[in-house]
C-alpha positions as CSV (number, residue, x, y, z in Angstrom):
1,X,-4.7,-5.8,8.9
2,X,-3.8,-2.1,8.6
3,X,-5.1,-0.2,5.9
4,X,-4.3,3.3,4.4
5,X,-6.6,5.4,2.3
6,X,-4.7,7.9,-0.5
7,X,-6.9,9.9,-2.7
8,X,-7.0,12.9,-4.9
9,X,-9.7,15.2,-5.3
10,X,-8.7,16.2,-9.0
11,X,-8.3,14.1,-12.0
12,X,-4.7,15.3,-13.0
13,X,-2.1,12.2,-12.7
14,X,0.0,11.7,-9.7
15,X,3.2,9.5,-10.3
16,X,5.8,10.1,-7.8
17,X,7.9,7.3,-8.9
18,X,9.2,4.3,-6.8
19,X,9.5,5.6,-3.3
20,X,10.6,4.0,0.1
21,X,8.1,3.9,3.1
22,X,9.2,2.7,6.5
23,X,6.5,1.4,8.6
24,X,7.0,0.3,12.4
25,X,4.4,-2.1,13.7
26,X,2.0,-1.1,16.8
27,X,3.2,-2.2,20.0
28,X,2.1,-5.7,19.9
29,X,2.2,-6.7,16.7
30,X,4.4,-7.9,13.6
31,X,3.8,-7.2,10.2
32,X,2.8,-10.9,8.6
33,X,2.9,-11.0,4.9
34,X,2.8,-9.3,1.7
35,X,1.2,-5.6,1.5
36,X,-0.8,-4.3,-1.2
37,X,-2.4,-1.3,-3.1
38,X,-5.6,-1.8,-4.4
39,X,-7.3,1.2,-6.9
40,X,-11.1,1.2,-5.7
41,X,-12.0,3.4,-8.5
42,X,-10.9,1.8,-11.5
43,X,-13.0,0.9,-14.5
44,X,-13.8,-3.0,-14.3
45,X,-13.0,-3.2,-10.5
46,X,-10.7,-3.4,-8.2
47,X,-7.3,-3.9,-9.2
48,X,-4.9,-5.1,-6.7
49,X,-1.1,-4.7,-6.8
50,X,1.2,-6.9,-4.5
51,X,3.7,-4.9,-3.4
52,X,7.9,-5.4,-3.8
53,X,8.5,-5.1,0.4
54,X,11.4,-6.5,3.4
55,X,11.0,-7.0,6.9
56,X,13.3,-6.7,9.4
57,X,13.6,-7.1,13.3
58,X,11.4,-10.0,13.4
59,X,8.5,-8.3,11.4
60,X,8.3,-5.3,13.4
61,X,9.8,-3.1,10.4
62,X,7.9,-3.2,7.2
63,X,9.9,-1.8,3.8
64,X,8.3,-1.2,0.9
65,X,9.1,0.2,-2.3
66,X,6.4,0.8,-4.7
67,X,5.0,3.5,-6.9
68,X,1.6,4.5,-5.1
69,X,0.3,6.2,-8.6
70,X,-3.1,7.7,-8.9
71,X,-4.8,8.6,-12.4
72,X,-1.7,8.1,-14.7
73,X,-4.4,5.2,-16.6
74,X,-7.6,3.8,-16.2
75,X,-6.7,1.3,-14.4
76,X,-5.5,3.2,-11.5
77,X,-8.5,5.7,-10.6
78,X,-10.0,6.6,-7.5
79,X,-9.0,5.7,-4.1
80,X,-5.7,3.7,-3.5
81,X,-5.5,1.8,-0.6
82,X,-2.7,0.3,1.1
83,X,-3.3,-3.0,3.3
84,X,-0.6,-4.0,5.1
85,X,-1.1,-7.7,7.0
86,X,-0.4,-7.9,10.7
87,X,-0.7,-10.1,13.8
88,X,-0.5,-10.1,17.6
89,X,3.0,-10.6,18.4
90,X,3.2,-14.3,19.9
């Protein structure tokens, strides 16, 4: 499991829009399943977002297109964090 910490030290609203990141997988591993944002500082929780994503070269290349928002509600507060699932490459 990789995971990704985005924050922002001010409460203005940060909405970039969808955007395309490219990952490539450590040497040794494959990207396994479906990545996720989850807003750590939100008012009843954690709220978790599965994210729209595509793999490619036999889950060494991870796509994802999301919108990786930060205080546009109250639902999306604090830290975001991105968890992206990965194995040893068998």
């Amino acid at each position: 499991m990789l995971r990704g910490r985005h924050f922002r030290n001010t409460p203005w609203p940060v909405n970039p829009g969808v955007i395309t990141q490219r990952f490539s997988a450590p040497t040794g591993f494959v990207f396994t399943g479906r990545p996720a944002y989850g807003y750590y500082g939100a008012i009843g929780g954690v709220i978790t977002v599965e994210l729209e994503y595509e793999l490619y070269d036999t889950g060494r290349t991870l796509v994802i297109r999301a919108n990786p928002h930060l205080n546009t509600t109250a639902s999306d507060t604090g830290s975001l964090v991105c968890t992206i699932p990965c194995a040893v490459r068998g």
